[in-house]
N, C-alpha and C positions, 0 to 999 in steps of 0.2 A: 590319284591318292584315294585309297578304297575307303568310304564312312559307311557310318550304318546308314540304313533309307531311313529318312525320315516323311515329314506328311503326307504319311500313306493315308489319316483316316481324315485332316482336315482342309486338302488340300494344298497346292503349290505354294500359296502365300497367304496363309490366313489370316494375319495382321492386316491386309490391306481390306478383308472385308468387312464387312458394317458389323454395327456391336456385337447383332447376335452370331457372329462364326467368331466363336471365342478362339486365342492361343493362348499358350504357356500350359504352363502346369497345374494351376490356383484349378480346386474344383470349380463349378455352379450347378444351381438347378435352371434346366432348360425345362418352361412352362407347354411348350410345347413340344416335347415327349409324350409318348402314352404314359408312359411309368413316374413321371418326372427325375428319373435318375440322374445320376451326375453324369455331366459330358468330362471326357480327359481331355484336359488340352496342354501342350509343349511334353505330352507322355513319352514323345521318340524324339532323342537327341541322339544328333551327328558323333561321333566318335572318329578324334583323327591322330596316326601315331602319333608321338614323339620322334621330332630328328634327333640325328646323333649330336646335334649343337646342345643341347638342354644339358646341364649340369644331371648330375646323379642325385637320386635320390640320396636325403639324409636322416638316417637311421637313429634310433633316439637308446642309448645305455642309459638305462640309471644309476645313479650314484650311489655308492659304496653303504650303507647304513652307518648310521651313527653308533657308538661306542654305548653301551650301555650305561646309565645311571651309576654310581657306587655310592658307598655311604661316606663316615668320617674318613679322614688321615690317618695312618696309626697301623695297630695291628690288628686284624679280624679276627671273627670269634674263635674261628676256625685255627689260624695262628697260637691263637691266646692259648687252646685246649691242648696244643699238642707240647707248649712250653712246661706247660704243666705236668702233662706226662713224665715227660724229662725230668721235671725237678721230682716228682712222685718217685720217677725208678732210683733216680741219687739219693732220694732219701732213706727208702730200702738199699740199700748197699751199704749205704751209713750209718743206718741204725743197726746195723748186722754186725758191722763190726764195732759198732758203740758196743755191744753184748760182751765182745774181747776186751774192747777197753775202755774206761770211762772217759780217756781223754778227748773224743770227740765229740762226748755230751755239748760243749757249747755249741760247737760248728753246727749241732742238728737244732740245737733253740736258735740259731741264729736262719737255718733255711727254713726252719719251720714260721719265725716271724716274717720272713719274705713271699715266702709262698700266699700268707694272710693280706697280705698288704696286695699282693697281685688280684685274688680274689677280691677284694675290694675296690680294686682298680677296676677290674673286669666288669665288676656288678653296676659300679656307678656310670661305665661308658655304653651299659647294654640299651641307654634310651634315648642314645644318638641314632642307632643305627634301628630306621623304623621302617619307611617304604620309600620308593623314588618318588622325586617331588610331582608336587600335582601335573606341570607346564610339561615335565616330560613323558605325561602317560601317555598310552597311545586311544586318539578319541573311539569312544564306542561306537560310531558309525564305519569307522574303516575296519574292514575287514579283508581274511587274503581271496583273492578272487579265483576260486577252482579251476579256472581255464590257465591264464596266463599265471597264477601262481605269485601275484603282484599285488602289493598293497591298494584298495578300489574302496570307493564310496559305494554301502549298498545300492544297489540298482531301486529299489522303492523310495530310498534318499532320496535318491536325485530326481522320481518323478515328485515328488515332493514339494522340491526347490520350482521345478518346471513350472509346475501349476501358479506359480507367482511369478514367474519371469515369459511365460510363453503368451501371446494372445494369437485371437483370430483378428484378418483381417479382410474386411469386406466393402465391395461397392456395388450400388443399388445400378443396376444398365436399366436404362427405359430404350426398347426400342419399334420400328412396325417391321411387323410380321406380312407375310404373302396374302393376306386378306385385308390390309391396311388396316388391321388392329393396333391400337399401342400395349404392347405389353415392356413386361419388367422381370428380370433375371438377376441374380445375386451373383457377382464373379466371388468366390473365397478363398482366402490362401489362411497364410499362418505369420508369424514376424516374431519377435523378442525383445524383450525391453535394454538400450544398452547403456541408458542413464538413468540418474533416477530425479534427472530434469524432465523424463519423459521423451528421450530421444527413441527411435523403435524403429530397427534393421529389417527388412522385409525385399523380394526381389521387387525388380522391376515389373514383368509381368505380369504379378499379382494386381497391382495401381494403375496399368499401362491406362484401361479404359480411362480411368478417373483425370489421370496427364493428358490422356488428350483430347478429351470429350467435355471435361471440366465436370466430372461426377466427385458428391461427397464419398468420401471413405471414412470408414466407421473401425475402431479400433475396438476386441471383446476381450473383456479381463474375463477369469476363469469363475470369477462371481457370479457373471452373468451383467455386469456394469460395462455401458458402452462409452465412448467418447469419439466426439468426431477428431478426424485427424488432419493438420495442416501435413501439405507436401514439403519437406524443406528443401530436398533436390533429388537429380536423378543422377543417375549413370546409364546407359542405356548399353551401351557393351560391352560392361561388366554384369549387368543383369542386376542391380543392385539400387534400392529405392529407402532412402531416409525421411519419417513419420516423425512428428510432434503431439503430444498431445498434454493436457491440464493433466493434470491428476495427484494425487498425492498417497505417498506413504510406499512409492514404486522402490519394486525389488530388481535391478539390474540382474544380468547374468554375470558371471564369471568367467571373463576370457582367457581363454587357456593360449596355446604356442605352435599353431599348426605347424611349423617347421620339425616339432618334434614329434613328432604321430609318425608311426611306421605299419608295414601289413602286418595284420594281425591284431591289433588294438582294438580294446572294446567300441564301441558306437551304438547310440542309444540317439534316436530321432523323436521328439516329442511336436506335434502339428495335431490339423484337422482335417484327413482322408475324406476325400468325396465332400467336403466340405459341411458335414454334416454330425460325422464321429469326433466334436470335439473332444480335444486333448488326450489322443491316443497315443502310447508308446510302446515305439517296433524297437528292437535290438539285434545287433551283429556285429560284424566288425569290420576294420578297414580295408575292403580289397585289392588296393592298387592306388598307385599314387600318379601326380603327372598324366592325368589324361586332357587333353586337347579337347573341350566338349565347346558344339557351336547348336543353336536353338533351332535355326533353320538354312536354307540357302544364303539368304542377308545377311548374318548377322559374324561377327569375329568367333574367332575362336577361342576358348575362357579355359584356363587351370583351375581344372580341379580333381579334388580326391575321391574313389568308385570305395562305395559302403553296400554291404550285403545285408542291412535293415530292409524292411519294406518300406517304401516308398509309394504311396498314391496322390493323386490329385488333389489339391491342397494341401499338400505337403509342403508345398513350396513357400520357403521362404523362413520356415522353423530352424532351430536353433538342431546342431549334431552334439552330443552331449559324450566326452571322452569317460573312463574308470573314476574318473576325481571329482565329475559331475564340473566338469570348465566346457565353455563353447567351444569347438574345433571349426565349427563351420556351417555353413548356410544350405541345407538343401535346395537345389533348384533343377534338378533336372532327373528322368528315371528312360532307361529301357525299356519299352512297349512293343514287342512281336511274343504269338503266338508261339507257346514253349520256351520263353525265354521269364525268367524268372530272377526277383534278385540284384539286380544290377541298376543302381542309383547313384548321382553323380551332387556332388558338393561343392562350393566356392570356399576355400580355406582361409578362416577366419583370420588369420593376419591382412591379406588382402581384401577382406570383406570392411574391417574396422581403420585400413588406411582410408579406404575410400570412402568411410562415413565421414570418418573426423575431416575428412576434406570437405566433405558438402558441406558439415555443419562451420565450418570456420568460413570456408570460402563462397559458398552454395553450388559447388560446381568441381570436379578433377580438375585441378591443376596439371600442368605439362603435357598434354597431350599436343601432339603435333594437327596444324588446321592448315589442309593449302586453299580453300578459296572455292570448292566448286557444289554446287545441286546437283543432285542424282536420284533415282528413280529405281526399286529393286525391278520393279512389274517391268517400266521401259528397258532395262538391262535384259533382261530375262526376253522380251520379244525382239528386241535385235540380235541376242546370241543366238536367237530361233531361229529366225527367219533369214536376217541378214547374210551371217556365217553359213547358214547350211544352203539356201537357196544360190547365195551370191558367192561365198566363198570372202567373203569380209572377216578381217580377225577378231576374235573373241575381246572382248574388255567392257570396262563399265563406261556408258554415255554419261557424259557430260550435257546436261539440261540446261546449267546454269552458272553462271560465274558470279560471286562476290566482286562487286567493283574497284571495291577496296582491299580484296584477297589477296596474296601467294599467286595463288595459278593464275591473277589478271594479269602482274607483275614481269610475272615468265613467258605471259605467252600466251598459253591455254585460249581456246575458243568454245566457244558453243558448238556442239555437237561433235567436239573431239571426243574420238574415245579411247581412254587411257588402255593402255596396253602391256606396261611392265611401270614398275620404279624400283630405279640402279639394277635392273638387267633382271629382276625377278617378276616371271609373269604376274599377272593382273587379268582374268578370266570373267571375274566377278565383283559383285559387291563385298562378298566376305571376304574375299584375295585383297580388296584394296583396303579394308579396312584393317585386316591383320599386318599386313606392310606400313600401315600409318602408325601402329603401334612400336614399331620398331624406332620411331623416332620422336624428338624432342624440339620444343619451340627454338630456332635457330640453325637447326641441322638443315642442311641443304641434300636435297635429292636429285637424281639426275630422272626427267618421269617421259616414258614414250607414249602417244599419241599418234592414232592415227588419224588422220584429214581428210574424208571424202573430199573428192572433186568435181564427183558425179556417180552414178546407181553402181551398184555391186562391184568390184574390186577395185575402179576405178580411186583414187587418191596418194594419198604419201604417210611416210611414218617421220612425225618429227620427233627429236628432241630436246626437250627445255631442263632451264636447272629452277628446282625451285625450292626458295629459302621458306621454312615454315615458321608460321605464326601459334601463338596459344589459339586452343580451340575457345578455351572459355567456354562460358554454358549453352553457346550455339550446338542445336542438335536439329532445326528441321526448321522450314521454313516453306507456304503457299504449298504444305500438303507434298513438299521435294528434302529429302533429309540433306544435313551439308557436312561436307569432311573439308 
């Protein structure tokens, strides 16, 4: 399946190495550069089709406009004037022949007192009809937007709004350096406020150090007021990380309906590029929906929407802002090769904000499927190496470790089986297994192959077990082996 290359600049697996070989996307400043410029990190993500299984994209019409305002019930001025004409021409007809006869003299005092009395009517109803009500004007910040030709929140509006819904967020890395110095690096990304309890959306990435190293994070309001931040929980393969913090008088965003975004639609990204240009705002629009983006060889594969903003390092984790100035979505990922320009990847804010209100209720996604076992991306990766290619051993992810009370105990699973499909769909990797565990629910039963050394290179069997999944719950790693 062709994806783009990714860790061409930091390596095979940069997550597994010490604080300072940063991933993600969150800028920092690396103390020891010459320049102290910003390192990129998570800058190239994987890109993989769409099967033909994926429903269609859903296209967004707008609705019809509303009817205009009118005034009273009755008849318009417009009406009223032209009745009058009419009675005006009958009354010249009739006064013409009132000249021949006098006998029509009453019938003209008689339209002449009517015509008075309409006049009167007229004059006393002209101060009903004044302007359309207040609730229906249209506000003075919407205007038509010269591209799409569609009712939009000025674009200065909404940085506006931004700068009270947007922060930076930050954490302090101490670490040693090649001369067993201790030094200290700032990882920075971006986040958004999505309560105004002080809840505050931001990737995983961005926090990873702080999750697992147990570093403060610092949350930066646009004042320049910091506040430290509780972790409330994680998602780690959604790429998605929920912050707490004190504060008061917080202005939430406005979540808009990623379902109804289509190509083409305005997109406005407000973050901290390089981690340094806070609250900078790139614009473009949406280029493509349904992309399949995964961070590196480990990791699953994530839905999301491709924006032609600019996108740089610390960007990640800022809010996508649509024509109406509503959230669409979470920047977290960008295109980085030579001549390649433009091409930034987003988590769509519907599924950004199930998986908050999950953490915050539950501390954890609910429903994910759990079978039981430790894994290793580094050890996977040295026996697809070496094993397969030297010994001709099939491709799949090792098994480290079993949960004694898992799934895979239950079924069967060993230590140093290595998984090799589940329900007949290969299993190559870590990110093949993990995107296959997505596919199911606590209860669903899988059917999962394994092979069995018995002794060095081809040597063993392929079994198969059925195995009934359990909730993963907030199990995410464990002695330094992550567990599915």
């Amino acid at each position: 399946m062709p994806i783009f290359d990714s860790k061409k600049n930091s390596g095979e697996n940069g997550l597994e190495q010490s604080p300072s070989g940063f991933t993600g996307e969150a800028g920092d400043r690396d103390p020891g550069s010459k320049n102290g410029t910003a390192n990129e990190i998570y800058s190239d993500a994987h890109y993989i089709p769409l099967g033909e299984s994926v429903d269609p994209p859903k296209y967004y019409t707008p609705s019809p406009p509303k009817e205009p305002a009118t005034g009273r019930k009755g008849l318009s001025r417009t009406a009223v004037t032209a009745i009058l004409c009419a009675v005006f021409a009958v009354l010249g007809c009739v006064s013409g022949a009132g000249i021949v006869s006098r006998r029509t003299e009453p019938y003209i005092q008689e339209l002449q007192s009517k015509v008075e009395e309409l006049s009167e009517s007229l004059d006393g109803s002209s101060t009903e009809i004044r302007e359309v009500p207040a609730e229906t004007k249209t506000p003075e910040v919407i205007y038509v937007d010269p591209v799409t030709s569609e009712m939009s929140v000025r674009p200065s509006d909404i940085y506006a709004a931004a700068c009270a819904q947007v922060v930076g967020v930050t954490t302090d890395v101490t670490y040693t350096n090649f001369f067993g110095q201790t030094s200290s690096t700032a990882v920075s990304g971006t986040g958004f406020i999505m309560s105004s309890e002080g809840y505050v959306i931001t990737n995983y990435h961005v926090i990873e150090y702080a999750d697992r190293y147990n570093y403060a994070v610092r949350v930066i309001m646009h004042d320049g007021s910091a506040y430290e931040a509780a972790i409330v929980g994680t998602e780690i393969n959604n790429d998605i990380a929920v912050l707490k913090i004190s504060a008061q008088d917080l202005i939430p965003v406005i979540m808009g309906d990623s379902d109804l975004i289509s190509v083409g639609d305005s997109a406005y990204a407000v973050g901290n590029p390089l981690g340094e240009l806070e609250f900078t705002m790139t614009s473009g629009t949406v280029s493509a929906l349904n992309r399949l983006i995964r961070a590196d060889n480990s990791s699953p594969s994530i839905n999301m929407f491709q924006i032609d903003a600019a996108i740089n390092s610390g960007n990640s984790g800022g809010p996508v802002y649509n024509s109406l100035g509503e959230v669409i979505g979470v920047v977290t990922a960008k295109y980085s090769e030579n001549g390649v320009e433009g091409i930034g990847f987003a988590i769509p804010i519907n599924d950004a904000r199930r998986i908050a209100e999950d953490i915050i209720k539950n501390g954890y996604v609910t429903g994910k499927a759990y079978m039981g076992i430790y894994y290793d991306e580094s050890n996977t990766s040295i026996y697809n190496r070496y094993y397969r290619n030297l010994w001709g051993s099939p491709k799949g992810v090792m098994v480290l470790g079993i949960d004694k009370n898992g799934p895979a105990k239950e079924a069967g699973i060993k230590e140093y089986d290595t998984i090799t499909s589940i329900d007949g769909r290969s299993v190559e990797n870590t990110s093949d297994l993990l995107n296959q565990l997505k596919r199911y629910s606590p209860g669903d039963s899988a059917e999962i192959t394994v092979f069995r050394a018995t002794g060095s290179g081809t040597k063993g069997e392929s079994v198969t077990v059925t195995v009934i999944f359990a909730e993963a719950g907030s199990r995410t790693s464990a002695n330094g082996m992550s567990i599915a």
